[in-house]
C-alpha positions in Angstrom: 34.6 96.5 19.9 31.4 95.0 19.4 32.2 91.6 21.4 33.5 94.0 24.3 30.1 95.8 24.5 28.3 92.5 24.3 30.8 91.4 27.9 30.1 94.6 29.0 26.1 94.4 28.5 26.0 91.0 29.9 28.0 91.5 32.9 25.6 94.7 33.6 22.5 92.4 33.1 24.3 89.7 35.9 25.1 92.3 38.2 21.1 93.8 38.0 19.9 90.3 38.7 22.2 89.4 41.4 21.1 92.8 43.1 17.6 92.1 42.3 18.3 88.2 43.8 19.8 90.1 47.0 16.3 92.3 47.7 14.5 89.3 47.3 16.7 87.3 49.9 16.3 90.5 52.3 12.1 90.4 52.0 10.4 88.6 54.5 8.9 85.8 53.5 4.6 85.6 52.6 2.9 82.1 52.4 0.9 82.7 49.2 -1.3 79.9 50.6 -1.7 81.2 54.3 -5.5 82.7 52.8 -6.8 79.6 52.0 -10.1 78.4 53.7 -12.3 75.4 53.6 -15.3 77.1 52.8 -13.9 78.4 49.5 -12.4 75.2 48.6 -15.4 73.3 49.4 -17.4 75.8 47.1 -15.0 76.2 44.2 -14.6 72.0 44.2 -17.9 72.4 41.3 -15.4 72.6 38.9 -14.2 69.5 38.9 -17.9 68.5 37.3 -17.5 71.2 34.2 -17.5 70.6 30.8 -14.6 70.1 29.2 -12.6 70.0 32.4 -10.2 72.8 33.1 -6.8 70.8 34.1 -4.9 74.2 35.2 -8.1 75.3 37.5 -8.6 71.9 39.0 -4.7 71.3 39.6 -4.7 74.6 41.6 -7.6 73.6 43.6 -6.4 70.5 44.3 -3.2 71.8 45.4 -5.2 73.9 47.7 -7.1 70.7 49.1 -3.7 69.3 50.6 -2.1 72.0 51.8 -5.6 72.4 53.8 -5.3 69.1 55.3 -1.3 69.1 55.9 -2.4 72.2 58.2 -4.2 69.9 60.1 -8.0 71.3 58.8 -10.8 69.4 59.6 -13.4 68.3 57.2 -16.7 66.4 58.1 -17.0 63.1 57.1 -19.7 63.9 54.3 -17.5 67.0 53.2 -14.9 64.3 52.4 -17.4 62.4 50.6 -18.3 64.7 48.5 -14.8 65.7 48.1 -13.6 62.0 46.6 -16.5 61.9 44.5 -16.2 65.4 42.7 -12.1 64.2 42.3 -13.0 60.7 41.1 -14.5 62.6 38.1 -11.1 64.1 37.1 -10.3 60.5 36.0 -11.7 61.4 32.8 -8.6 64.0 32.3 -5.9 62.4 30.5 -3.4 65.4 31.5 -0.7 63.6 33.4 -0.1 66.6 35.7 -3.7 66.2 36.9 -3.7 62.4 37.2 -0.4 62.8 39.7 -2.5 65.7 41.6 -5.4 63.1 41.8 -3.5 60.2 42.9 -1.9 62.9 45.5 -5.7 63.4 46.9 -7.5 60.2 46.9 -4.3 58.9 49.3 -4.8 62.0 51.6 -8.8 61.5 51.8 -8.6 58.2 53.1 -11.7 57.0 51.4 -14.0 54.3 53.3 -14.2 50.8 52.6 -17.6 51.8 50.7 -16.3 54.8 48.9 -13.2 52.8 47.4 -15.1 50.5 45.3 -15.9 54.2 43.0 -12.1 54.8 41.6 -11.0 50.6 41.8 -11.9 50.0 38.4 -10.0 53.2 37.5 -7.0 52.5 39.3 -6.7 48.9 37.8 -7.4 50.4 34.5 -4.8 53.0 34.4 -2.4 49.7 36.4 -2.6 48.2 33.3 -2.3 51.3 31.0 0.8 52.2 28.9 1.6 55.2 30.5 4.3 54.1 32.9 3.9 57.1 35.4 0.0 56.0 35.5 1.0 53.0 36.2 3.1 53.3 38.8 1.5 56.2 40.8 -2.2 54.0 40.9 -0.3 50.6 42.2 1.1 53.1 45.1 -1.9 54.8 45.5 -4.0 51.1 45.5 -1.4 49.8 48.2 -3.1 53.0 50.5 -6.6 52.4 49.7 -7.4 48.8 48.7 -9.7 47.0 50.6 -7.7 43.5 51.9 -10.5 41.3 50.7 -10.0 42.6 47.8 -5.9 42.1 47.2 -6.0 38.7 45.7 -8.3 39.9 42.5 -5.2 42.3 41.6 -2.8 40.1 43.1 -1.7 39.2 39.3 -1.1 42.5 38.0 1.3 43.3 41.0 3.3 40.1 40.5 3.8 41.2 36.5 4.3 44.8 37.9 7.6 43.6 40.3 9.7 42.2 37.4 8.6 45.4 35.1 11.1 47.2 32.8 10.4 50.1 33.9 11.8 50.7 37.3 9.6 53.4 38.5 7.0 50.9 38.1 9.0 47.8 40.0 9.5 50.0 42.8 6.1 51.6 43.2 4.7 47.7 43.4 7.2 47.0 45.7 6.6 50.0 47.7 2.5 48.4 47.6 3.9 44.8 49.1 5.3 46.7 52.1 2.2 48.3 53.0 -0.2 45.1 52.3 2.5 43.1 53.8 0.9 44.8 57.2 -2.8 43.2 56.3 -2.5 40.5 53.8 0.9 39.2 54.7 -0.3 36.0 52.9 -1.2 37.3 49.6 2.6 39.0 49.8 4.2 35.6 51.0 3.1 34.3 47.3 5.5 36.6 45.4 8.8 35.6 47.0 10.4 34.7 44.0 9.6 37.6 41.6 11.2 39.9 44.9 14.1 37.8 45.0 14.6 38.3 41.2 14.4 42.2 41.3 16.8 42.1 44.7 20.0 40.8 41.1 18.0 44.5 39.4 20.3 46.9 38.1 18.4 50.1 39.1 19.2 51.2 42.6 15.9 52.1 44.1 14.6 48.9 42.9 17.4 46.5 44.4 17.0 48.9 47.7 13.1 48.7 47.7 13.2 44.5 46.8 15.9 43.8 50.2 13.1 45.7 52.4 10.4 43.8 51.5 12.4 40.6 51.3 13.5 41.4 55.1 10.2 42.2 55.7 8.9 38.7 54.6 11.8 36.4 56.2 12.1 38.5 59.5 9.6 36.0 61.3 11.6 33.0 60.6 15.1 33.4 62.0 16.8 30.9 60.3 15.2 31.9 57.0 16.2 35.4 57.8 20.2 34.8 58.9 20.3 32.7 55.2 19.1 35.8 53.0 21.7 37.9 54.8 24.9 35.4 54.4 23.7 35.2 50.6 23.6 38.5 49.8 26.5 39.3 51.8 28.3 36.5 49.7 27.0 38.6 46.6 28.3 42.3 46.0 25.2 44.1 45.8 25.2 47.1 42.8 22.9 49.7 45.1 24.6 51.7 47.8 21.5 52.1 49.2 21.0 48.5 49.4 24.2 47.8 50.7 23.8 50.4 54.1 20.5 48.2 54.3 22.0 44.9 53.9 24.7 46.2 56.7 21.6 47.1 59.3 20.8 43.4 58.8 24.2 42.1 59.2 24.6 43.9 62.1 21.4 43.1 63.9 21.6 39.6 62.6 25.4 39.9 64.6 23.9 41.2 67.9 21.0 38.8 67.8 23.2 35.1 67.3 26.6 34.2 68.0 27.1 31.3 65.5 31.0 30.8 64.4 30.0 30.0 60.7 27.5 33.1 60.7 29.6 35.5 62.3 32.9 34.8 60.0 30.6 35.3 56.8 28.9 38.6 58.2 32.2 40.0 59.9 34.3 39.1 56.5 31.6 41.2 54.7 31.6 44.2 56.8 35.1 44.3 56.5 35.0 44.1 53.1 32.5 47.4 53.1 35.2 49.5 54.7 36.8 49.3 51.6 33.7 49.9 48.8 33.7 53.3 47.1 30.7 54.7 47.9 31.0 57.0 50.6 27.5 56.4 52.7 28.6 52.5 52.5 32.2 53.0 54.2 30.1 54.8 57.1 27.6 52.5 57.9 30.2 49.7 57.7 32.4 51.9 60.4 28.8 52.6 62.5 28.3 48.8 62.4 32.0 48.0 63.8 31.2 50.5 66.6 27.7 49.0 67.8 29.3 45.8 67.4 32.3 47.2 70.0 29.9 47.6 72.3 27.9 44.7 72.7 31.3 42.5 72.6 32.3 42.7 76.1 35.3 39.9 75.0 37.4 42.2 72.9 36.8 45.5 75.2 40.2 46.4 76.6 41.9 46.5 73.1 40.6 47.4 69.5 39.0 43.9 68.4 35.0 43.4 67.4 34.8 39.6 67.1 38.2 39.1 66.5 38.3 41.5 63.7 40.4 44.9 64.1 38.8 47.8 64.0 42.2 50.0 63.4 40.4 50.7 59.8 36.5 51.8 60.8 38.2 54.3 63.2 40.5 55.6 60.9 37.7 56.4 58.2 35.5 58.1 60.8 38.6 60.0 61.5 39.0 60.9 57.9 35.5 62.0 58.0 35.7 64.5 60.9 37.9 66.7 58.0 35.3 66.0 55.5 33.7 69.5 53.3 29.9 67.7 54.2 28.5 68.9 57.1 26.6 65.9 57.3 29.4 63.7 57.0 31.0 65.6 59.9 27.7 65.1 62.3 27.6 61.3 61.2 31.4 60.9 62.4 31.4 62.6 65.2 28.1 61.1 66.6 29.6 57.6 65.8 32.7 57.7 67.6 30.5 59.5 70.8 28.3 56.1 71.1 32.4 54.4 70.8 33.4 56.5 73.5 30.7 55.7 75.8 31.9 51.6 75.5 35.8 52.1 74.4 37.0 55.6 74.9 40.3 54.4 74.6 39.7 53.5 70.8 37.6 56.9 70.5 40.9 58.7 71.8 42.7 58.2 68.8 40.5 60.5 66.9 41.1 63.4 69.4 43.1 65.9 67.0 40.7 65.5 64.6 38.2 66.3 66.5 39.1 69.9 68.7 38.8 71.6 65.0 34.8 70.8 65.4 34.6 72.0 68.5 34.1 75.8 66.6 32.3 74.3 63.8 29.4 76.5 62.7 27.0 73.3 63.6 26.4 73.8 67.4 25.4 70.4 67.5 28.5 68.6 65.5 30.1 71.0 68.0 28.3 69.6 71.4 28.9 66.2 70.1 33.1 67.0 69.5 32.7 68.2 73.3 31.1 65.6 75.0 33.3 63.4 73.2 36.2 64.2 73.8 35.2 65.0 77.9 34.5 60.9 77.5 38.3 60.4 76.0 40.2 63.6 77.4 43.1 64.3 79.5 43.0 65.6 83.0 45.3 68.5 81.8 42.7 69.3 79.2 39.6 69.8 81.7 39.5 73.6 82.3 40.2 74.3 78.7 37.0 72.3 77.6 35.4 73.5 80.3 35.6 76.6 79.0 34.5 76.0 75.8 31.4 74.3 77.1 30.1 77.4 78.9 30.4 79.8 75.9 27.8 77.8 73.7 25.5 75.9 76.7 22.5 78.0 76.0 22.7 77.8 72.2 22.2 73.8 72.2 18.9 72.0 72.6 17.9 70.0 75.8 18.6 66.7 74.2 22.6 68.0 73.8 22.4 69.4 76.8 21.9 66.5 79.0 24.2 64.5 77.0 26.8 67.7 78.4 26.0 67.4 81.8 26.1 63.5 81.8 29.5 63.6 80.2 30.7 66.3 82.5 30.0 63.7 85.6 31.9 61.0 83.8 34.6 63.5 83.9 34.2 64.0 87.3 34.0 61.0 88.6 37.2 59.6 86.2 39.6 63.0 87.3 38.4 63.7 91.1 41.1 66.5 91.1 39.4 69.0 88.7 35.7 68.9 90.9 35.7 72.4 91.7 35.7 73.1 87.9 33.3 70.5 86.9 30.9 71.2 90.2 31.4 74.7 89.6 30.0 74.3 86.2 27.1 72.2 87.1 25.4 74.5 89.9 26.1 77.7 86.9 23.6 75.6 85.2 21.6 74.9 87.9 20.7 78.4 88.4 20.3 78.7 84.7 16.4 78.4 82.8 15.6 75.2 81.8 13.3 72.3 81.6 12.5 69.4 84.4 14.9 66.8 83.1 18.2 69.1 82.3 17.6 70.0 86.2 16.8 66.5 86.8 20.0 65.4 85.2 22.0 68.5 87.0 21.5 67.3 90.4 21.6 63.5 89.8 25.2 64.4 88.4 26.1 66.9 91.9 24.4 64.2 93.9 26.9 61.6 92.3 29.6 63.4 92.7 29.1 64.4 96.5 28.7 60.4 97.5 31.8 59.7 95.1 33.9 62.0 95.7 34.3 63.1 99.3 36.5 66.0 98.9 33.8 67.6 97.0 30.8 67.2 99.7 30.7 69.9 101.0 31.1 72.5 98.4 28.3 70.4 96.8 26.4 70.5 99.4 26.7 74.3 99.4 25.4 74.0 95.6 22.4 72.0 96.1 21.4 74.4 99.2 21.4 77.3 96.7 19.6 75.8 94.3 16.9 75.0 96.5 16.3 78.7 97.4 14.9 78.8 93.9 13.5 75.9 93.1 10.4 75.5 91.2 10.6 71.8 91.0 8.6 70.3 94.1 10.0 66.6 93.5 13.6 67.8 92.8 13.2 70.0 95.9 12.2 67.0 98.5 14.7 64.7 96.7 17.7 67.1 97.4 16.2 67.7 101.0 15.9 64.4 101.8 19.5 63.9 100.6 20.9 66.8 102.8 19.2 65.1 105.8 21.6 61.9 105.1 24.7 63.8 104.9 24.8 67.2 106.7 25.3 65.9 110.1 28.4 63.7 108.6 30.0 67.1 107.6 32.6 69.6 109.6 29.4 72.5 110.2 25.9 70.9 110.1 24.6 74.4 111.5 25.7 76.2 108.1 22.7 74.3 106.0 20.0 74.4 108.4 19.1 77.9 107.8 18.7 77.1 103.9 16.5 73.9 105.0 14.5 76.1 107.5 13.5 78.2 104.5 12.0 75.4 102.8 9.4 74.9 105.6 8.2 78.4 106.0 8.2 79.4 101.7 7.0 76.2 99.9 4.0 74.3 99.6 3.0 70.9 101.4 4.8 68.6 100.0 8.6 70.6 100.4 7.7 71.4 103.7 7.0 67.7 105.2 10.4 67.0 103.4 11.9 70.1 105.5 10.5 68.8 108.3 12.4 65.2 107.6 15.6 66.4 107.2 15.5 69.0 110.3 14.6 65.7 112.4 17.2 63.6 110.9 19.8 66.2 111.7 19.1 66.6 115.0 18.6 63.0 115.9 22.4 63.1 114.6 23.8 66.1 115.7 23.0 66.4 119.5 24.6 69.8 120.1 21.9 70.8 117.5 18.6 69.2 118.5 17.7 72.4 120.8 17.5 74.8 118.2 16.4 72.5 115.5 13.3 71.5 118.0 12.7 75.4 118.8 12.5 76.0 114.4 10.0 72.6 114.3 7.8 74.1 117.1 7.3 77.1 114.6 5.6 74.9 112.4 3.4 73.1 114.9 0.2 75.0 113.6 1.2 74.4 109.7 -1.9 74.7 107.8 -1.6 71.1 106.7 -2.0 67.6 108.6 1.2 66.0 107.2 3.3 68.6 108.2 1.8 69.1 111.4 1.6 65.4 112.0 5.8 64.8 111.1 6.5 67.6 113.8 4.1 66.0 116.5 6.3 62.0 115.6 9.6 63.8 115.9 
């Protein structure tokens, strides 16, 4: 009985916190640092003078001092000052909360060349102190803050520091040599072989942190550069992390030189990474195969990337699309939509795997299955997607959006039988709220179309004449003008469009109205059974309140 009243009590405690978890979700959220102001910090930063020092006070403060400047506050360059000096005295602390917090502030004050000279001896001291976490957190913060005159007196300590035991500490001064690699590349160049001993290192970060550096170093010198990455691709390496890196280099070393020797030891490798078990490494290995697809314009009617098949990168991005990770799902599917655009018929293969995205909770992983499959679907497939693509349109961001509409005139252009869909879908948009380049992009595509596809002219036409009734765009306005001055007169009615054309030179400004004025003339210089009337509408504008226009009506 007692162990039953024990359950009971402790399922009635989880239930009360769960409830008490649910309220907590429902509040709306308060910044507890949205009161802060400089004048207070600035006022309360005594404290870091007192007597013994008060680690919990001065971390809070501290705290306070960042968030101030991630917000973007400004502080005068003597406030600063006085700042750096008052936190240079915390160095006396020996409370490693308060040494992290310090390191934390002296990188965000950005110290002048004459301030830095206060906390260098400090930094070097607690470089060479037994506290690892000192250790490492003053080399990273020394990499932000040393002067570069002064690199080769602690040049030393960083070379001891690369090879450390400790790999928080190995990292952190390899971190340092990528930031002084960008103003005393030479002092850098000098520790080439401790970096190549930590890229063999056991700990992850560290074998990930020594390949950047090392790329970093050899990156000027090609041939230097292409025989570290055949080396290391010779050599498994025991960091996934290092491994994606190593692939990037592969790959650009792939897209940069087309040596036989080179390309069968990087291909070989890249192969091999399709097959390693880390997850992140299979995918960049499969992204690498597809940016290599598309620069190899030898292999691009079948499913070769430099004689290698790429049956098995596909296949794992397809296994991918099904994967739990949302992430995982976005990589895929973004992947095989940069394939598409080369090899869509390699893409295609994916295409079952991919219509169970297009109502994933994701709207982008969903706007990418889309456009994707627009790039590799059937003609019978084109109203249903279509479809699809209008229900979720104005829950995407611009970049997706244009990536929609450009895919859509791909379609277009590939399936001339399904226009009125496709053109039908464009002007919708058109008419629809929406930023410069999506409307830039909208009528580039109908404009396309129209000249491409000459059953569709004229119901284009139609579309572009609507949109200009309600156009806020000035440039887009005079480019779709002048366009309707090139091809009205080549269509069945010419009359139909004046009146829409007319309207632009008695509503707009200047600038649409001298384009009006352009395409009226160009009509009836075409069209003789309209030059009458067209010359009776110019003579309305004759006494336009500005020269150009009034200057175009007088040439014509």
């Amino acid at each position: 009985m007692a162990a039953q009243s024990l359950r009971d009590t402790i399922k009635e405690k989880i239930a009360t916190a769960l409830k008490e978890n649910l309220k907590m979700d429902e509040r709306e959220f308060t910044n507890p640092w949205s009161t802060q102001d400089k004048a207070s910090v600035l006022q309360e930063s005594r404290c870091f003078s007192d007597a013994p020092i008060d680690a919990p006070k001065c971390l809070n403060l501290l705290t306070r001092i960042i968030y101030l400047i991630q917000q973007g506050e400004k502080f005068t360059a003597q406030e600063l000052t006085n700042l750096f000096f008052g936190v240079t005295k915390l160095f006396q602390a020996q409370c490693t909360r308060l040494r992290r917090m310090v390191y934390l502030v002296i990188k965000e004050l950005e110290p002048s060349d004459q301030e830095v000279f206060i906390c260098m001896s400090c930094l070097i001291k607690d470089m060479n102190s037994k506290n690892d976490c000192f250790r490492a957190n003053s080399i990273r913060v020394l990499s932000r803050v040393l002067d570069p005159a002064m690199a080769a007196q602690i040049d030393r300590y960083l070379k001891t520091a690369i090879v450390d035991k400790n790999p928080f500490v190995s990292s952190s001064a390899l971190v340092c040599g990528m930031t002084l690699h960008a103003t005393v590349p030479d002092v850098v160049k000098r520790w080439v072989n401790e970096i190549q001993e930590t890229v063999n290192s056991e700990h992850s970060m560290v074998q990930f942190h020594a390949l950047a550096l090392l790329y970093e170093l050899k990156k000027g010198d090609r041939l230097a550069l292409h025989k570290v990455v055949t080396s290391m691709a010779r050599n498994s390496l025991k960091s996934p992390m290092a491994e994606c890196l190593l692939i990037r280099y592969a790959t650009q070393t792939l897209m940069s030189e087309r040596d036989a020797q080179v390309e069968k030891t990087l291909m070989s490798y890249l192969d091999s990474c399709l097959r390693h078990k880390s997850e992140m490494v299979t995918y960049e290995a499969a992204r690498a195969f597809c940016q290599l697809a598309a620069v190899d314009t030898d292999g691009a009617s079948g499913h070769t990337v430099l004689g290698y098949d790429m049956t098995h990168a596909t296949t794992i991005l397809q296994i991918f699309l099904t994967s739990p990770k949302p992430v995982v799902r976005f990589g895929a599917i973004r992947t095989l939509n940069m394939l598409a655009q080369t090899r869509p018929q390699t893409a295609s293969r994916c295409n079952c795997d991919m219509e169970p995205l297009l109502s994933d909770q994701n709207r982008n992983t969903a706007t990418l299955a889309l456009t994707t499959l627009l790039k590799t679907g059937h003609e019978s497939n084109v109203e249903r997607l279509v479809k699809q693509i209008s229900s979720f349109m104005s829950d995407i961001t611009e970049v997706f959006k244009v990536e929609v509409v450009r895919a859509v005139k791909g379609l277009c252009l590939l399936y001339p039988g399904k226009y009125k869909v496709l053109m039908s879908f464009l002007s919708s948009n058109l008419r629809e709220d929406g930023t410069a380049e999506i409307k830039k992009d909208l009528v580039d595509a109908l404009i396309l179309i129209i000249s491409q596809v000459p059953a569709a002219r004229e119901v284009g036409l139609l579309h572009l004449c609507e949109f200009i009734e309600d156009c806020e765009y000035p440039n887009l306005c005079t480019r779709i003008l002048g366009f309707l001055g090139e091809e009205v007169p080549s269509t069945s009615h010419p009359a139909k469009y004046i009146r829409f054309i007319y309207n632009r030179l008695i509503l707009e400004n200047a600038l649409v109205r001298a384009a009006a004025v352009d395409a009226l003339s160009k009509i009836a210089m075409k069209c003789a059974n309209l030059r009458k009337d067209v010359l009776i509408l110019l003579q309305f504008g004759a006494n336009d309140n500005d020269d150009e226009v009034r200057d175009r009506i007088n040439l014509y």
